[in-house]
Residue frames as a rotation matrix with the C-alpha (Angstrom) as fourth column:
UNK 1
0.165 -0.568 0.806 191.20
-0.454 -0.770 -0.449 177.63
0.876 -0.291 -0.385 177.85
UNK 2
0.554 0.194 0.810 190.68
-0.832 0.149 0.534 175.70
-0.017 -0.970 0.244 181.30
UNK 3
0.957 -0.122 0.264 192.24
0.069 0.978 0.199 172.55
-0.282 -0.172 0.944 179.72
UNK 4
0.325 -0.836 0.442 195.48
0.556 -0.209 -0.804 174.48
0.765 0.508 0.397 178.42
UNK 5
-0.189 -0.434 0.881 195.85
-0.885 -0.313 -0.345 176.10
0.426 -0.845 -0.325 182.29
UNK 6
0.872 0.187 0.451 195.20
-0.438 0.711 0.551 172.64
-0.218 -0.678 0.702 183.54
UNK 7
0.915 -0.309 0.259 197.41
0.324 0.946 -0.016 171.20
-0.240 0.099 0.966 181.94
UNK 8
0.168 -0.720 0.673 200.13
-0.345 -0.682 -0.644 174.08
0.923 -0.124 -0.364 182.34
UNK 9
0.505 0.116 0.856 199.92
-0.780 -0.363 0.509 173.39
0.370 -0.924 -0.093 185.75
UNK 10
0.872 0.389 0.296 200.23
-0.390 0.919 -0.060 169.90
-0.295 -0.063 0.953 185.60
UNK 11
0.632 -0.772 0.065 203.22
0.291 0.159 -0.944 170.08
0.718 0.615 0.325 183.40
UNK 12
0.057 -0.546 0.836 204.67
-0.325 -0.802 -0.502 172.75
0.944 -0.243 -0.223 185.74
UNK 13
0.263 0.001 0.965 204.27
-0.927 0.278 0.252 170.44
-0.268 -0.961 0.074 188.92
UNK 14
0.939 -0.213 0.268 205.72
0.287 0.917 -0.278 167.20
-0.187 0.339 0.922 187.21
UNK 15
0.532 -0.608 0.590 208.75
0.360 -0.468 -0.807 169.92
0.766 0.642 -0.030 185.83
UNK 16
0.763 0.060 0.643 209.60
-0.520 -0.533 0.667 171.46
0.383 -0.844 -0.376 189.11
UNK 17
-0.185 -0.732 -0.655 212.76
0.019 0.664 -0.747 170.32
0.982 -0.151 -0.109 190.73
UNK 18
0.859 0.504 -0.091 212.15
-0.113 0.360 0.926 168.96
0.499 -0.785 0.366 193.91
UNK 19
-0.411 -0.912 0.020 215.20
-0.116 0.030 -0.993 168.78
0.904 -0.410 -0.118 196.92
UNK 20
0.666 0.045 -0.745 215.28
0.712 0.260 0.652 168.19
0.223 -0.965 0.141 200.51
UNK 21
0.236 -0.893 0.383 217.08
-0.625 -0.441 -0.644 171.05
0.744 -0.087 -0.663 202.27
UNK 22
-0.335 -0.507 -0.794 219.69
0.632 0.505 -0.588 169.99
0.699 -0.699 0.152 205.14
UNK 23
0.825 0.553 0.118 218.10
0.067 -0.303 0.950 170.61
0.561 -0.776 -0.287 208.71
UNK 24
-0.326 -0.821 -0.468 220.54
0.353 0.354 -0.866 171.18
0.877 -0.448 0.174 211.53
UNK 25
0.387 0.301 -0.872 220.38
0.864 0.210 0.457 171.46
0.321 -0.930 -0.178 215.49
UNK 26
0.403 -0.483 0.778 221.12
-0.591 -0.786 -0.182 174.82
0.699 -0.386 -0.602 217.26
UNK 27
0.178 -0.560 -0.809 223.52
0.500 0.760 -0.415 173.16
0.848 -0.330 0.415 219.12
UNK 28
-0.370 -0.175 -0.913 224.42
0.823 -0.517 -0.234 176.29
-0.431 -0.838 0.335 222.09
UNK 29
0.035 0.490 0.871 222.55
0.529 -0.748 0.400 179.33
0.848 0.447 -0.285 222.02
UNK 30
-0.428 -0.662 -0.615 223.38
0.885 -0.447 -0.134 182.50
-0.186 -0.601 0.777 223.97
UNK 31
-0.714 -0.004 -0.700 221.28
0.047 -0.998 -0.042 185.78
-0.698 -0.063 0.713 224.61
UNK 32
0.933 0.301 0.195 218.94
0.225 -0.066 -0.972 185.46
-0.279 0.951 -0.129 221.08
UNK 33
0.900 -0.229 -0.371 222.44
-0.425 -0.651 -0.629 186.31
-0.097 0.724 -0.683 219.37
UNK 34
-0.240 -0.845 -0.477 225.03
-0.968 0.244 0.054 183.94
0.071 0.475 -0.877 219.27
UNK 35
0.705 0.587 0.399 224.50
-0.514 0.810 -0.282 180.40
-0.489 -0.006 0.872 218.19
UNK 36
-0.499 -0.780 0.377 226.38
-0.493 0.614 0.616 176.83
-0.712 0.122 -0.691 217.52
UNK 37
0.423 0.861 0.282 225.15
-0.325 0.434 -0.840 175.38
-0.846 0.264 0.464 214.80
UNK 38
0.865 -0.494 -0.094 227.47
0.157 0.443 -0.883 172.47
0.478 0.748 0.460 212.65
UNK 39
0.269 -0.822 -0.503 230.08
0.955 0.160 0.251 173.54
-0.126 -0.547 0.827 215.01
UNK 40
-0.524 -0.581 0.623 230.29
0.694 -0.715 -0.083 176.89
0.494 0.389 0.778 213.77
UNK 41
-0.280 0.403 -0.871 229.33
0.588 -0.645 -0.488 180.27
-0.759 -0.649 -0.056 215.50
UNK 42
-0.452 0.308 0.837 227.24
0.714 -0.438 0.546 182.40
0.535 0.845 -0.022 214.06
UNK 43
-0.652 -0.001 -0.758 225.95
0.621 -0.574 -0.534 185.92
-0.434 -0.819 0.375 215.55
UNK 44
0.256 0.841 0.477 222.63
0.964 -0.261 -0.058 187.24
0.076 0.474 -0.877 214.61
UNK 45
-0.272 -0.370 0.888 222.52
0.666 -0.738 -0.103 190.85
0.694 0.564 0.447 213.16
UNK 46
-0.298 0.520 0.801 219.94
-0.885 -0.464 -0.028 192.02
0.357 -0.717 0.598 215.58
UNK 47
-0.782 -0.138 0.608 218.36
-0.545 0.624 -0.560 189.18
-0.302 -0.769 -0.563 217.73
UNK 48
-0.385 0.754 -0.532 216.35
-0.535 0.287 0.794 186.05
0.752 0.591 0.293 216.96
UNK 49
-0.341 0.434 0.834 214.20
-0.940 -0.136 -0.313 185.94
-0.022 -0.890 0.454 219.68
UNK 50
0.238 0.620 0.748 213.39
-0.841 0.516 -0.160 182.93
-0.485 -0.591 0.644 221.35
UNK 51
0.650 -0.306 -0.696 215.54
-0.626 0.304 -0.718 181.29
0.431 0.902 0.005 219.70
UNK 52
0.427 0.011 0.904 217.01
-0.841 0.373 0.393 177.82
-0.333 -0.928 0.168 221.34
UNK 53
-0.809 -0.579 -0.100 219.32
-0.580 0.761 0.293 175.19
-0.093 0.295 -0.951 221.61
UNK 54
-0.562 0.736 0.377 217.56
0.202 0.564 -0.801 172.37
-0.802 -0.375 -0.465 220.04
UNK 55
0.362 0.640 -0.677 215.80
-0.573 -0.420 -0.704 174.24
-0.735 0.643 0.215 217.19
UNK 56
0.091 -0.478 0.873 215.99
0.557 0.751 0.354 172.94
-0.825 0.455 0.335 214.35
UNK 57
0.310 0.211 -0.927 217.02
-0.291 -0.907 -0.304 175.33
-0.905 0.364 -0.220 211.22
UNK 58
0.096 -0.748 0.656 218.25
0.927 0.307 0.215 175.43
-0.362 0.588 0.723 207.65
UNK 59
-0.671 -0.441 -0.596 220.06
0.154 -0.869 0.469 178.04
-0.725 0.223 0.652 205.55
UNK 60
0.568 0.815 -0.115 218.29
0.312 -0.342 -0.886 179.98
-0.762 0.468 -0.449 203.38
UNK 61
0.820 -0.552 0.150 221.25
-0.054 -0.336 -0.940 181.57
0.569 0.763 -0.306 202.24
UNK 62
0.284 -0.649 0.706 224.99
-0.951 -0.098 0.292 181.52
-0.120 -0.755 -0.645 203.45
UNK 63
-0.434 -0.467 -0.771 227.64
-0.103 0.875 -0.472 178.33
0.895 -0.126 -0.428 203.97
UNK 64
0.926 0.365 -0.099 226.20
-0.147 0.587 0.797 175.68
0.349 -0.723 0.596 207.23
UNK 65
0.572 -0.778 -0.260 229.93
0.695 0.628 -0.349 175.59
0.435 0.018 0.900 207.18
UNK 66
0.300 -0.320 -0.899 230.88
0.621 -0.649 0.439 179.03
-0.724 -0.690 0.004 208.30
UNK 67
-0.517 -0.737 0.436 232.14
0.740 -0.128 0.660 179.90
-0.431 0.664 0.611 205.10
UNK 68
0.231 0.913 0.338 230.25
0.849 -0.358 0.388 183.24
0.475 0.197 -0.857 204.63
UNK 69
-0.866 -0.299 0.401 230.09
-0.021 -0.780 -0.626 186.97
0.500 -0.550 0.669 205.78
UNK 70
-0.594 0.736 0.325 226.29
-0.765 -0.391 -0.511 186.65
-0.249 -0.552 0.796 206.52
UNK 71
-0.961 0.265 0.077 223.31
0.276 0.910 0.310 183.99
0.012 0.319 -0.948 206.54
UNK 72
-0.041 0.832 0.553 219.62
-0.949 -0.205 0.239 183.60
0.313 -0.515 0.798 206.71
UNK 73
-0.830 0.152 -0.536 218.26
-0.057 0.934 0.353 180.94
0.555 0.323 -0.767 208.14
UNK 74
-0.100 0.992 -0.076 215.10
-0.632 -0.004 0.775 179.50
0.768 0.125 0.628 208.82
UNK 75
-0.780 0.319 0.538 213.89
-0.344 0.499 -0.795 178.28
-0.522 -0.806 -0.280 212.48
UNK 76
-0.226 0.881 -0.416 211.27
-0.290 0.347 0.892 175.50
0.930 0.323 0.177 211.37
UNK 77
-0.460 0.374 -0.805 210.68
0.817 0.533 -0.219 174.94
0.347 -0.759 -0.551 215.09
UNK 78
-0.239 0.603 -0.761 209.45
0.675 -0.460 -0.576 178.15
-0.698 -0.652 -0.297 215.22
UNK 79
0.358 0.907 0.224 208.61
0.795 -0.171 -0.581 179.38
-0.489 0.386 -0.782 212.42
UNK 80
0.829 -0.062 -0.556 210.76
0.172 -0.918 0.358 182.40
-0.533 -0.392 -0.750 211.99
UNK 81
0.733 -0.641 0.228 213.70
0.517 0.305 -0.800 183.56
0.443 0.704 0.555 210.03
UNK 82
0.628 -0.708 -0.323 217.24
0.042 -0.383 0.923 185.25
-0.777 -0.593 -0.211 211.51
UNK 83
0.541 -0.839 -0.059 220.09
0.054 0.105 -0.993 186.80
0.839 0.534 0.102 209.63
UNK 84
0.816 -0.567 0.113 223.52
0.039 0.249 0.968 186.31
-0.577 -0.785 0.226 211.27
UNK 85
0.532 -0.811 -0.244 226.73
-0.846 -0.518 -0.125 187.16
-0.025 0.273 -0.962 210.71
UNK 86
0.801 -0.355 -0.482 229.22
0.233 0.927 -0.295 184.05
0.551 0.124 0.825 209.83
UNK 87
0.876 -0.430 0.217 232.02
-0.354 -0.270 0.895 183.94
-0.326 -0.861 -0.389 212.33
């Protein structure tokens, strides 16, 4: 039994697709609620505090392009996540 979940596991971490998301720069940030980011504006639903030009984020969900009614994305300089509204 231990060598048929080892080697499930094993399989299942060799199987796994692997990616790199795309990072981008909060380029202008305003208030915790409106941010530049790819050139596009984007306006958080409610506010992502402490949020700053500089961060670095990616999308979780949503176009990096603008192309969207709503995003998440993910502050890896802090840790944190923010929906926002695609402008």
């Amino acid at each position: 039994m231990k060598k048929q979940l080892l080697a499930a596991m094993i399989a299942g971490t060799f199987a796994s697709p692997t990616f790199a998301a795309t990072t981008y720069a909060i380029e202008a940030a305003a208030n915790d609620e409106t941010f530049v980011i790819n050139g596009e504006v984007f306006e958080a639903k409610l506010y992502c505090l402490g949020w700053d030009r500089g961060d670095q984020v990616i999308f979780l969900s949503g176009s990096p392009l603008g192309i969207c009614v709503s995003a998440e994305l993910f502050n890896i300089t802090r840790n944190d996540t923010c929906r926002v509204w695609c402008e």
